[in-house]
C-alpha positions as CSV (number, residue, x, y, z in Angstrom):
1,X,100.6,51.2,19.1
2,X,103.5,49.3,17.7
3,X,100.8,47.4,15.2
4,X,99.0,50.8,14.0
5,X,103.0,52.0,13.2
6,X,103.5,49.2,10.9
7,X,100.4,49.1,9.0
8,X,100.7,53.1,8.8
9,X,104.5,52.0,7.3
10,X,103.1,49.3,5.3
11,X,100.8,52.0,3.3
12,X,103.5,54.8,2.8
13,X,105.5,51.9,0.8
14,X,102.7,50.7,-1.2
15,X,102.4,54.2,-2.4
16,X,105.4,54.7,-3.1
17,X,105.9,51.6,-5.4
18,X,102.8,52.2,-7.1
19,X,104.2,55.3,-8.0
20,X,107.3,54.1,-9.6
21,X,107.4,53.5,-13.2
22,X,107.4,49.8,-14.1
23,X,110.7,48.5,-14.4
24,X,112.6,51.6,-12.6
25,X,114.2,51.1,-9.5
26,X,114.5,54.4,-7.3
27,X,118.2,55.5,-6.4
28,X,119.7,55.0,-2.7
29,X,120.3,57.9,-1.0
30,X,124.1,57.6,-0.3
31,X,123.1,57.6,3.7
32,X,120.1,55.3,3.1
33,X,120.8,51.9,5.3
34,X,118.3,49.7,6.9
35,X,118.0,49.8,10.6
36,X,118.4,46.8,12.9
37,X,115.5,47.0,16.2
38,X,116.9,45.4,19.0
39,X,114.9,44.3,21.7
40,X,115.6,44.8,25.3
41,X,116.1,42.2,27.7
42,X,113.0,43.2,29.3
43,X,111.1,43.0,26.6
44,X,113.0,39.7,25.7
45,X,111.9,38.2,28.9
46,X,108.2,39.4,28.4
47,X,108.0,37.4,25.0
48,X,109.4,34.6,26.6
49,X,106.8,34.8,29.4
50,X,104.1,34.8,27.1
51,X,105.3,32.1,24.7
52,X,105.3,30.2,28.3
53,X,101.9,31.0,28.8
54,X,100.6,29.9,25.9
55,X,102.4,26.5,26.8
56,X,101.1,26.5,29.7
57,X,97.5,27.0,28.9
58,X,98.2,23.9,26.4
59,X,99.6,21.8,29.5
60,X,103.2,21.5,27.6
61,X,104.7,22.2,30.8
62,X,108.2,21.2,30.0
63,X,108.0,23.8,27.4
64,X,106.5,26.2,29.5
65,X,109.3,25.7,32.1
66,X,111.7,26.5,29.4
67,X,110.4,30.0,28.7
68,X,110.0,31.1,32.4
69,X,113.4,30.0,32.6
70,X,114.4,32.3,30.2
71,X,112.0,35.3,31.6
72,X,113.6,35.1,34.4
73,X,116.9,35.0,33.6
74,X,116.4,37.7,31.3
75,X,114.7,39.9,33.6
76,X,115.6,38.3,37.5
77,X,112.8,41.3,38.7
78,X,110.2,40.3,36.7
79,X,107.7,38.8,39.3
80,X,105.1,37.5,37.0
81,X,108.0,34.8,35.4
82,X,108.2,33.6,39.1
83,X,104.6,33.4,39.7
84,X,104.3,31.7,36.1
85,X,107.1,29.5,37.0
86,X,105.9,28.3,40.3
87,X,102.7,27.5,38.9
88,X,104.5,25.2,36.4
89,X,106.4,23.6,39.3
90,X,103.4,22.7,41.2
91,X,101.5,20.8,38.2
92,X,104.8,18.6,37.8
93,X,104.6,18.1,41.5
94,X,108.2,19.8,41.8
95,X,106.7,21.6,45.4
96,X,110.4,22.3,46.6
97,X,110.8,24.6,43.6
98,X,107.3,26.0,43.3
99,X,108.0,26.9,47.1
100,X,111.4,28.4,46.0
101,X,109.4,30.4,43.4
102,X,106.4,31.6,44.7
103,X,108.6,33.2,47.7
104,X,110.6,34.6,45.0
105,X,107.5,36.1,43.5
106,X,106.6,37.5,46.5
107,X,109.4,39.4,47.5
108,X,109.2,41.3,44.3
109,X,105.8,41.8,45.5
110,X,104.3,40.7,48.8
111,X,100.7,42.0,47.6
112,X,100.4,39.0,45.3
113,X,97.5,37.2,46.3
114,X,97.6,34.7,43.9
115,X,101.6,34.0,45.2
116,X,100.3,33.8,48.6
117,X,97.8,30.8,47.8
118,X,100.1,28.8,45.9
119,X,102.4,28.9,48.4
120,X,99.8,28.0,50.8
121,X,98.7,25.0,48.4
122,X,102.3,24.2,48.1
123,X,103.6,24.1,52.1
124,X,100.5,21.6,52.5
125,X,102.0,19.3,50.3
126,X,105.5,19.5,52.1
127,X,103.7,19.6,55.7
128,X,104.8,22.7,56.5
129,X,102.0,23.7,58.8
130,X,103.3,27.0,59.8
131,X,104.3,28.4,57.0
132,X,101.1,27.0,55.0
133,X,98.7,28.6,57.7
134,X,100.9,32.4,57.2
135,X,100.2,32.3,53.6
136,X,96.4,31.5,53.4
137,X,95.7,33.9,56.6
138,X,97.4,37.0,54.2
139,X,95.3,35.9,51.0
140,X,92.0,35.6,53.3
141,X,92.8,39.3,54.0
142,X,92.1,40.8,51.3
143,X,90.3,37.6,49.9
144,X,87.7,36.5,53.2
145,X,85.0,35.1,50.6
146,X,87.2,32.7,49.1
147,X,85.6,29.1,50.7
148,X,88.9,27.0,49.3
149,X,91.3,29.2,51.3
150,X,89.2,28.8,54.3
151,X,89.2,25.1,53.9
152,X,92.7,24.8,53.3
153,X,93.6,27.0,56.2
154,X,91.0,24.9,58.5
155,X,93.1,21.6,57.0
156,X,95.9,23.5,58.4
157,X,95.0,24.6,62.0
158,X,93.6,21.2,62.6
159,X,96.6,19.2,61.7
160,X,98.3,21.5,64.9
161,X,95.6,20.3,66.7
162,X,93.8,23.9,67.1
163,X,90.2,22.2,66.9
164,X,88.3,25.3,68.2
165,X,90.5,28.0,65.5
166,X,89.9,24.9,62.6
167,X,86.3,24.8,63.4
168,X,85.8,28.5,63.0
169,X,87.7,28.3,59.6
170,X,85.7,25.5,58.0
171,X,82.5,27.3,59.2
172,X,83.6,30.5,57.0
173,X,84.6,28.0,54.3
174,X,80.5,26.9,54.4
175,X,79.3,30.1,54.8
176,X,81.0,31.2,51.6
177,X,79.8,27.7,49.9
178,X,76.8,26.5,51.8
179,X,77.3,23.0,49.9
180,X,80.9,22.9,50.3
181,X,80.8,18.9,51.6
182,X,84.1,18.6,52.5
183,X,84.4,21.7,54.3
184,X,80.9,19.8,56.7
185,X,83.1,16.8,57.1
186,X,85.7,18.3,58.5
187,X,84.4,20.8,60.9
188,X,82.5,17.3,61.9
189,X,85.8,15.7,62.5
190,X,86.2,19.4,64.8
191,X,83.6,19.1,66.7
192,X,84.5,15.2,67.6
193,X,87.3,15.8,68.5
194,X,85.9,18.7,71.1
195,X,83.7,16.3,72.3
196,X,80.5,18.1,70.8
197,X,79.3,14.8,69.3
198,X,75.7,15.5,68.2
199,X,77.1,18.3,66.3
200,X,79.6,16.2,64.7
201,X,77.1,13.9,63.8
202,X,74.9,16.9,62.4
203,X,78.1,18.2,60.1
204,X,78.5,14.5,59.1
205,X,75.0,14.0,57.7
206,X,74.6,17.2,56.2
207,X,78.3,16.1,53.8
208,X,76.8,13.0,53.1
209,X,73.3,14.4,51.5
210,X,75.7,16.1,49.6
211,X,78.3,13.8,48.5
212,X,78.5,9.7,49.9
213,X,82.0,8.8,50.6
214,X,83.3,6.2,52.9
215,X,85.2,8.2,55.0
216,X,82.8,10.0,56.2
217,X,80.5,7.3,56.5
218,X,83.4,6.2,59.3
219,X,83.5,9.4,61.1
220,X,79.6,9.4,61.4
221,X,80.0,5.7,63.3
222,X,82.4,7.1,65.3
223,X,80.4,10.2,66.6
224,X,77.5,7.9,66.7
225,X,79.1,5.4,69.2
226,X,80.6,8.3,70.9
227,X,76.8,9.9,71.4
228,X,76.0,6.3,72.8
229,X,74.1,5.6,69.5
230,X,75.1,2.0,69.1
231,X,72.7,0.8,66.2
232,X,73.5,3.7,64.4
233,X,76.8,3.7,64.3
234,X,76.8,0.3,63.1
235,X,74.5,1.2,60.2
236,X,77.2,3.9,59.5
237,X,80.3,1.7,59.7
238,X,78.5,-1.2,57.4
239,X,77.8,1.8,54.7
240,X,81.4,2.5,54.7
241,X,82.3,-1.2,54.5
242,X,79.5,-1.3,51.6
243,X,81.3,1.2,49.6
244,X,85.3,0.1,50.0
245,X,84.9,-3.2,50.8
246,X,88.4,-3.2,51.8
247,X,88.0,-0.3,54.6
248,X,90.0,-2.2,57.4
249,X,89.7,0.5,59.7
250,X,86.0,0.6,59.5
251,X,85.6,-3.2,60.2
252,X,87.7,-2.4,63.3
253,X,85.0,0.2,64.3
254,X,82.1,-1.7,64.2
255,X,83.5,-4.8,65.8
256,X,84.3,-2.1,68.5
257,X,81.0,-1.2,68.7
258,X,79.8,-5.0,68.6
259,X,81.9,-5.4,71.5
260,X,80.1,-2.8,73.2
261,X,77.0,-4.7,72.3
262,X,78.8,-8.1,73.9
263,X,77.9,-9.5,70.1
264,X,80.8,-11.5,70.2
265,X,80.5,-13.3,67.1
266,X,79.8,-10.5,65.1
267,X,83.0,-8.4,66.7
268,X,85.4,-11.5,66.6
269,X,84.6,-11.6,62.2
270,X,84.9,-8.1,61.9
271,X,88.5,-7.9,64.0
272,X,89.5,-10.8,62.0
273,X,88.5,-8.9,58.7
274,X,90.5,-5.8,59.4
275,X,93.7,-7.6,60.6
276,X,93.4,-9.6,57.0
277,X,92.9,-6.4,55.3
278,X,95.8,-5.0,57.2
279,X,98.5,-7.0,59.6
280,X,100.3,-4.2,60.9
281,X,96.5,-3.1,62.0
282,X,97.5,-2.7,66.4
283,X,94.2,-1.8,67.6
284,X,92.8,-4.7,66.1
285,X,94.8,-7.2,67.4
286,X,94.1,-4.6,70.3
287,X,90.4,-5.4,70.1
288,X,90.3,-9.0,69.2
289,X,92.6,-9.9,72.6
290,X,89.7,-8.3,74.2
291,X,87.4,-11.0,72.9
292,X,88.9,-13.6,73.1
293,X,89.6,-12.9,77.0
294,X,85.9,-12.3,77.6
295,X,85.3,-15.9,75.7
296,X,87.9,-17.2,77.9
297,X,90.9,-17.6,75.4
298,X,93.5,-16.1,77.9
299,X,96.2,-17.5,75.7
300,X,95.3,-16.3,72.2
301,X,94.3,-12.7,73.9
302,X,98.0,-12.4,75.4
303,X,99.3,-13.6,71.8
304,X,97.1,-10.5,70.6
305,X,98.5,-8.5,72.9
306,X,102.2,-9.4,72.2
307,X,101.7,-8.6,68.8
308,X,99.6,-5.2,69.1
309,X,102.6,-4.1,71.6
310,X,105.1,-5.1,69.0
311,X,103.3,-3.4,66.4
312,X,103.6,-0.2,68.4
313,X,105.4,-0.3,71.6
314,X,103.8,2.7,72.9
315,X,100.4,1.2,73.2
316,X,99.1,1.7,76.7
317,X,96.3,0.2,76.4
318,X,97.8,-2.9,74.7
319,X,100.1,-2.9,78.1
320,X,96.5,-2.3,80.4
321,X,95.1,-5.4,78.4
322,X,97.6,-7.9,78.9
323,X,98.3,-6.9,82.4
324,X,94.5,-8.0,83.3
325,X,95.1,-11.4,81.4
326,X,98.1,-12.1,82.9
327,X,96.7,-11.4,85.9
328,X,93.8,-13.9,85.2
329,X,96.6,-16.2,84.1
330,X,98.2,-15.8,87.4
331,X,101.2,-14.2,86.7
332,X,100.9,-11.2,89.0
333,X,104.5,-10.0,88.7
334,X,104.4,-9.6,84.3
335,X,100.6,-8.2,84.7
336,X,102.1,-5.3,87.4
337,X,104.9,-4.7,84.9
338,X,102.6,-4.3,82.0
339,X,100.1,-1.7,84.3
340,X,102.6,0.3,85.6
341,X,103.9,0.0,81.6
342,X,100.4,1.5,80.8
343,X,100.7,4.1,83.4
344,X,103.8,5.5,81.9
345,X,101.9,5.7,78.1
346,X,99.5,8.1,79.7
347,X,96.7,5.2,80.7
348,X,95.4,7.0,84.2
349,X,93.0,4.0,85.1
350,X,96.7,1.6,85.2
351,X,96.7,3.7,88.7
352,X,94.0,1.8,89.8
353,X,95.3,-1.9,88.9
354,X,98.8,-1.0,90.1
355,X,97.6,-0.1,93.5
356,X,97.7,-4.3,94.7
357,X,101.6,-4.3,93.5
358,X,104.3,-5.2,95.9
């Protein structure tokens, strides 16, 4: 309306001078002065919001920044200048803030869906499981096709260790995008953890013919040595070693399985690979004690021992381990020590060793 006014404006005038004389000047009217329009804060803070947006969409955040800043101050109700702002926030990585904001945003208006999943997004980044899983569940509400919420809200429930609630979530997440790879992987790492491991192993195969990724790689030897597939799981852990040759967790996998296998050579190299790759590795030097007692280096296995305890003190099975070497070292007072030790960390077959203690 306002642009339709000043062309209409713009033609009265022209008239009017054309239809002046040349050279005559028409007389003021004694009253005649030219008005001043004044905008209102409001609409003061809606030009700065758009300026913002515009600096936005060129990824001149700083900028951007600068103008919500002003929306908002200029009009603290305006809910859109939070939402805007928050946005901005979270592409700098300033989540406190965009957390700060997006609340803001929706106490002007708790029906904003797009407040509700950037703060979801944004209490992922600061851990905040709870508060993460409230906002996604109100945008699924209203938005139960959206596959990313779903995922985000399975990430969520399975960091509190709800395998069963996560699993549901990440199967809406596929059913919304049927190749949503990720969303396979995880519900995999669901059902491992539910002990359902041919369906892990299922969810694991179906991300990878989808997208390859070492991790995933990892979780399908897991599941596979779980299922009491040894050869496979190896095949699984060596693609994973084949695309990060520096996956020190994998290496410690398969020389699990190895062991399993009684392929000592082949598990000793890979324990000794992933404690290079990384020393502060416990269930490593875990693993490689339990070589090296089944090849009859008692000393070198408690040494392994020692250290995968001082690595992390609450190892029980580091305590289980080293009890039954001490106790083929004869030392049957330090191995009781270390089963009852192992007891106490939640190892219920340390019940059985302890039972010969005085």
């Amino acid at each position: 309306m306002k642009c339709k006014i000043a062309t209409l404006l713009l033609l009265v005038l022209t008239v009017k001078l054309m239809a002046q004389a040349p050279g005559v000047t028409p007389p003021r009217a004694k009253h005649d002065t030219v008005k001043t329009i004044k905008e209102t804060p409001e609409q003061l803070a809606k030009m700065a919001y758009n300026k913002g947006l515009d600096n936005f969409s060129k990824k001149d955040y700083p900028t951007a920044l600068s103008n919500f800043n002003e929306a908002v101050s200029g009009s603290p109700k305006f809910e859109p200048a939070y939402l805007a702002r928050a946005n901005t926030h979270l592409r700098q990585a300033d989540y406190k803030n965009a957390e700060s904001d997006y609340k803001a945003a929706l106490k002007l208006d708790s029906n904003d869906e797009k407040a509700w999943y950037g703060l979801g997004r944004t209490e992922i980044v600061l851990g905040n499981k709870e508060q993460g899983i409230n906002a996604f569940s109100h945008f699924v509400k209203k938005n139960p096709g959206s596959a990313d919420a779903w995922y985000c809200l399975g990430e969520l429930v399975a960091l509190s260790k709800n395998y069963k609630d996560a699993l549901a979530d990440f199967t809406l997440a596929i059913g919304s995008r049927p190749n949503f790879s990720e969303a396979y992987n995880d519900r995999g790492v669901c059902n491992y953890e539910l002990g359902t491991y041919h369906a892990a192993i299922d969810d694991y195969r179906i991300s990878l013919a989808s997208v390859k990724n070492a991790t995933t790689y990892n979780n399908l030897g897991n599941a596979e040595y779980k299922a009491g597939n040894n050869d496979e799981a190896i095949e699984a852990f060596s693609e994973a070693i084949a695309m990060n040759a520096q996956y020190a967790d994998a290496y410690n996998n398969r020389g699990v399985v190895y062991l399993a296998k009684k392929s000592y050579p082949d598990a000793l190299t890979d324990f000794n690979k992933a404690i290079q790759l990384d020393s502060t590795n416990a269930d490593a030097y875990c693993n490689r004690a339990l070589v090296e007692y089944r090849t009859n280096n008692n000393d070198k296995a408690k040494a392994d021992c020692d250290k995968a305890i001082k690595l992390k003190p609450a190892n029980g099975t580091a305590y289980l381990n080293r009890g039954i070497i001490e106790e083929m070292m004869r030392r049957p007072k330090d191995a009781c020590q270390d089963w009852q030790q192992a007891a106490q960390y939640g190892v219920t077959v340390a019940n059985d060793y302890t039972k010969d203690c005085k």
